[in-house]
N, C-alpha and C positions, 0 to 999 in steps of 0.2 A: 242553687247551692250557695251556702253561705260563705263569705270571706275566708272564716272560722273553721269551717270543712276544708277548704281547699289548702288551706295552711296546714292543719292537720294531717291530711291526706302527702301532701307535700314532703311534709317532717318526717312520717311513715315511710317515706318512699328513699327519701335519704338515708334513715335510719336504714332499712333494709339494705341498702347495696353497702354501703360502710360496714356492717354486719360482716358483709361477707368475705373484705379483703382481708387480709393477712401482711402483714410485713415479715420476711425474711431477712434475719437479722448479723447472718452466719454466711456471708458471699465469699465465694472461691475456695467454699469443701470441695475434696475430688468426692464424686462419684463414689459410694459405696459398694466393695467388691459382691456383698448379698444381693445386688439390688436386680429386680426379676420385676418386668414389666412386660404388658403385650398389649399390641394396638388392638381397634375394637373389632378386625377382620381376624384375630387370633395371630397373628406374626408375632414372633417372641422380639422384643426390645431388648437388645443386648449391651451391656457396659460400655466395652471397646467402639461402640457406634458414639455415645457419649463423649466421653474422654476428647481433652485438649478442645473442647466447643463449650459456647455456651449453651442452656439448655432453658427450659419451662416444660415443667409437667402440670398438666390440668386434669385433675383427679374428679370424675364424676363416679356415684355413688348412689348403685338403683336402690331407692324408697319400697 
């Protein structure tokens, strides 16, 4: 494999995960009172569990 490949490949690989971050621009919204979540066993995710914590949702999204 060439230099030329592997840099290529390389750039691709960067590109790709850069792709997919997101910056969140709007820190320390509460919690919206619509907001209806549930983990992947089905337990509903409730606001009030939320609230006065910080949080991270990681949103996967079957293809």
């Amino acid at each position: 494999m060439s230099r030329r490949d592997i840099l290529g490949r390389l750039l691709l690989g960067l590109w790709v995960l850069a792709s997919g971050c997101d910056v969140y621009d709007k820190p320390h919204r509460p919690v919206p009172d619509t907001f209806k979540a549930h983990f992947a066993d089905g337990t509903p995710l409730d606001r009030q569990a939320l609230l006065g914590r910080p949080w991270v949702i990681n949103l996967w999204v079957p293809g």
